[in-house]
N, C-alpha and C positions, 0 to 999 in steps of 0.2 A: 387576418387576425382570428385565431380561434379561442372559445368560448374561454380555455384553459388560459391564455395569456389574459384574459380582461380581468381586473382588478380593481376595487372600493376602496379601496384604504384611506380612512379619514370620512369617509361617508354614511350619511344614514337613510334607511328606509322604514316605512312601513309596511306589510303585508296583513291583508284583513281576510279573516279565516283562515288562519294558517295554524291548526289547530290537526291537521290531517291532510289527507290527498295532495290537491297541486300548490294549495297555501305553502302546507310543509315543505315539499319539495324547492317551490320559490325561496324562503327563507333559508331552506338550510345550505340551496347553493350560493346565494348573496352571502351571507356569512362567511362562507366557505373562502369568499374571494378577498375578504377583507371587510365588507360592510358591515355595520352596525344595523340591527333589525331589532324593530319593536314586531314581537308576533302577538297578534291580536286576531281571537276566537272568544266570543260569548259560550263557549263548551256544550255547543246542543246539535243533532245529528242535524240533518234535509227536517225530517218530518218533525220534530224538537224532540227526542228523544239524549239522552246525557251522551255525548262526545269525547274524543281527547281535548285536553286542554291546551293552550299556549304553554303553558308551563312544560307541560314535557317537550313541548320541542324546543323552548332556550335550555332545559337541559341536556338536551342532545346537541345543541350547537356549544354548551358553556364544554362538554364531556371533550369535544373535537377542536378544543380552545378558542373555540370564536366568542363575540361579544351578541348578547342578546338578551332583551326585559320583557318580560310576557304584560298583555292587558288584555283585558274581559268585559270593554267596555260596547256598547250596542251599537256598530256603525250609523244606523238611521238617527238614533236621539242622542248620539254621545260623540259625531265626529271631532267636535272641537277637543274635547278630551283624549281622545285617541291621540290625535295632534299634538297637545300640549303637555302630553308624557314622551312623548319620543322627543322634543324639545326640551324639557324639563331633564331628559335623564343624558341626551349627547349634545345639545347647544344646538343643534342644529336642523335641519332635513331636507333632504336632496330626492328621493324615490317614494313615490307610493303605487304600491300594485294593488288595485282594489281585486279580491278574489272572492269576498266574503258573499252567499248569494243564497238561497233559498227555490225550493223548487215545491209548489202546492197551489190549490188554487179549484183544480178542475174545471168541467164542462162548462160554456157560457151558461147564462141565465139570469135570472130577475137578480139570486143575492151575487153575482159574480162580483161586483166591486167591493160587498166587505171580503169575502173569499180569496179576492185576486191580492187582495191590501198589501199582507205582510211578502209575498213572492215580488209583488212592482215596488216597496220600501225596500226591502233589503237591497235587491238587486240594483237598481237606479238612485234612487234617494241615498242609498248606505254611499254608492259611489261618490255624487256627488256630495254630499256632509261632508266624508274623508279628503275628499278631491278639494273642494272649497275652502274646507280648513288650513287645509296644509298649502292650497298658493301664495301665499302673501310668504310663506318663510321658501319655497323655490324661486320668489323673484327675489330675496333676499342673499341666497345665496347663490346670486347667477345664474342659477338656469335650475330645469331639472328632470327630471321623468316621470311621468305618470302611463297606467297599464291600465287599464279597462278589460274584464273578463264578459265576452261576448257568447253567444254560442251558436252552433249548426241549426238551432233551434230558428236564428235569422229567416231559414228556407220552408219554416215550418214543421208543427212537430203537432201530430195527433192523441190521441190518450186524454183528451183534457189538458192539454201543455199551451194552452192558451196565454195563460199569466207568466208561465216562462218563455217562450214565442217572444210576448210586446218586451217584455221587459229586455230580455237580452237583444233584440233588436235594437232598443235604443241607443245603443253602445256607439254604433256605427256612425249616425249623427254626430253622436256626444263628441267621440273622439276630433272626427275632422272640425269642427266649430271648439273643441277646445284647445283642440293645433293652432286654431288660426288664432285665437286671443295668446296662447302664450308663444311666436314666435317672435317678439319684439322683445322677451325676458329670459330668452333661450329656455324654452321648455316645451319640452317634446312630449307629445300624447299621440300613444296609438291602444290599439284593444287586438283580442286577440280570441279564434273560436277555436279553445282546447278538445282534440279528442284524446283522453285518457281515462284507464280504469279507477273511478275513483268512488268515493262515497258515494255520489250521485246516479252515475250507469248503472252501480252496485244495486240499483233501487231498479233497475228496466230486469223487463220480463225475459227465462233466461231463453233463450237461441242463438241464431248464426251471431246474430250483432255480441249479445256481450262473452261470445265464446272468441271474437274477434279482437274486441276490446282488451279480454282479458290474457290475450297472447301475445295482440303484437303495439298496442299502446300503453305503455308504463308512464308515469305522471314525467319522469325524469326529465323525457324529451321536450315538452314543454318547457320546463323550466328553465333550460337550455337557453331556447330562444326567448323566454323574459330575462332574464339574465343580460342576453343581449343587447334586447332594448333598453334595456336603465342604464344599459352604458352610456358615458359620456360621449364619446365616438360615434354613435352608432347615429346614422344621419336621414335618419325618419320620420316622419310625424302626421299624423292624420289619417293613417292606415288601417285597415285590420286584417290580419292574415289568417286562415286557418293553418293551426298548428297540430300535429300530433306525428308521433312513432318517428322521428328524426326530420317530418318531410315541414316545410311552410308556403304557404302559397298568399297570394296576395286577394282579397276582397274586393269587391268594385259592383257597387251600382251601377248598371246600364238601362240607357232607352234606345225605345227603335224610331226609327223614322215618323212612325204612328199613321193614320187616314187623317182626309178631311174635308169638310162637306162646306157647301157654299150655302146653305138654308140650314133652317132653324128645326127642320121637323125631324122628333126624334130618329124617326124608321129611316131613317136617311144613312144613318148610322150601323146599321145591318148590311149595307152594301159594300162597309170598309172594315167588313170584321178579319179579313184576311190580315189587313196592311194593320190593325191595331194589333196584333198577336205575332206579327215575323220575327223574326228571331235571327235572322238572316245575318251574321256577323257585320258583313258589306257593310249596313245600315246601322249597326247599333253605334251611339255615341255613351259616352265615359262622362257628365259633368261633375268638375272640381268643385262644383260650388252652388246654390239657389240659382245666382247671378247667370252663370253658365247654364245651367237648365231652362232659366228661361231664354235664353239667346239661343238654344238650340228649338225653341217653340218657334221662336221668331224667323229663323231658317228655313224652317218646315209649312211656312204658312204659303208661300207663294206667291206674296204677295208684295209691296212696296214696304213693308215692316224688318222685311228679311234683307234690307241695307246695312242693320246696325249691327249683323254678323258679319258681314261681309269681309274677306280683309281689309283693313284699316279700319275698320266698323269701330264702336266703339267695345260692341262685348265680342269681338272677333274671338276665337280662339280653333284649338282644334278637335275639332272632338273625338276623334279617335285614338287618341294617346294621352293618357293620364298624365304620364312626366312625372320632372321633379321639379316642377313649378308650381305645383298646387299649396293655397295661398299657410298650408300652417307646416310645409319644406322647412327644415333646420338644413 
């Protein structure tokens, strides 16, 4: 099934920041397929500088005859509103793509938490408010999609990108623990670490990278594969993919095997600094879950503990294949 064949018709979403770059691009291809999209931008650049609004881009979806109502309300203090206009105006709501995010903050330090505030609200907080708000009407209407905007930032990111780093980290978490609450209401949550040229890269210092950015990742491709995911169809959840320039690939926490010492004294610890650091594919395990991480501790010890992995064990499992058994699977 390709993206062109997938179709909304009768459905609504929301997209937050979609005021420009991959927001835009999100809505104006849901649109495009038939959805109903509330586009929602507070109208202020990365650094708060004045922005395109929501309004020009339901007037470029109303121009291309799709259905779309703009809002301007603040994802962190106003999710519920956000929510109850796109309700208010189609009855309904079936998708929400959190996109909306903020990038500031700078180097650690003493004031880092007021500093960090508005970049870890937007990003996290703004998600969940949107996210929050709008489940009770995706269990309402059987099932639904939710998008989490994550970023390469995951792996780390220097320049002072600290408050963007934790924040879009959180994603990762968020997604597979809110898979797993919504697959008993069919509703699918995965996130996603866009590379694309957009308002935000727009802001990195220029060289190889945003000469890269700027030729061969266009926002479009992205939006592609969110598109996809808010499909009804589409039989994922708990995921994050890095996505950019046509290609996606799949995300996954791993652990190694790790060291381990029979005493208590730190410097014990210096003797297994090989085995804490291997990377050794062989070794590394994939856990689906809290549960599964500790049952892969419990493996690894050596000791009469390591029963309760065992097959038949009670946290048995595998640990080198993720599957499609992992517990928020639609």
């Amino acid at each position: 099934m390709t993206v062109a064949e997938l179709r909304f018709d009768g459905l609504v979403a929301i997209v937050t920041g979609a005021g420009g770059g991959l927001g835009r691009a999100h809505a104006l291809m849901l649109a495009e397929r038939g959805c109903r999209v509330l586009v929602n931008d507070v109208g202020v650049e990365i650094a708060g500088q004045p922005a395109p609004t929501a309004s020009s881009v339901v007037a470029e979806i109303a121009a291309a005859g799709g259905a779309a109502v703009a809002d301007d309300h603040d994802v962190v203090t106003h999710g519920d509103a956000i929510v109850a206009r796109a309700v208010e105006e189609y009855g309904r709501l079936d998708i929400v793509v959190n996109n909306a995010g903020v990038a500031s903050g700078g180097p650690i330090g003493p004031d880092a938490p007021a500093r960090w505030a508005t970049t870890i609200a937007t990003t996290l907080a703004g998600s969940v408010a949107v996210t929050g708000a709008a489940w009770p009407h995706l269990v309402a209407a059987g099932g639904g999609r939710v998008v989490l905007t994550a970023s390469q930032a995951m792996f780390g990111a220097g320049g002072g990108a600290g408050a963007y780093s934790a924040a879009k980290s959180a994603m990762y978490g968020l997604a597979r623990s809110l898979a797993d609450e919504g697959r008993r209401s069919g509703i699918a949550v995965n996130a996603i670490m866009p590379t694309a040229w957009t308002r935000l890269t727009q802001l990195l210092p220029p060289g190889p990278i945003t000469e890269l950015l700027g030729e061969h990742f266009p926002v479009e491709p992205v939006a592609s594969f969110v598109v996809w995911l808010c499909h009804r169809d589409t039989p994922v959840s708990g995921e994050t993919f890095s996505v950019g320039g046509g290609r996606a690939g799949r995300v996954m926490l791993a652990e190694n095997r790790g060291g381990r010492i029979d005493d208590l004294d730190p410097a014990s610890w210096t003797a297994q600094l090989r085995e804490l650091l291997d990377v050794d594919p062989v070794g590394l395990a994939l856990p689906r879950s809290m549960v599964h991480e500790v049952a892969w501790q419990a493996a690894n010890l050596g000791r009469a503990v390591t029963s309760a992995y065992r097959p038949g064990g009670a946290l048995a499992w595998d640990p080198h294949e993720p599957g499609d058994d992992h517990p928020g699977a639609v």
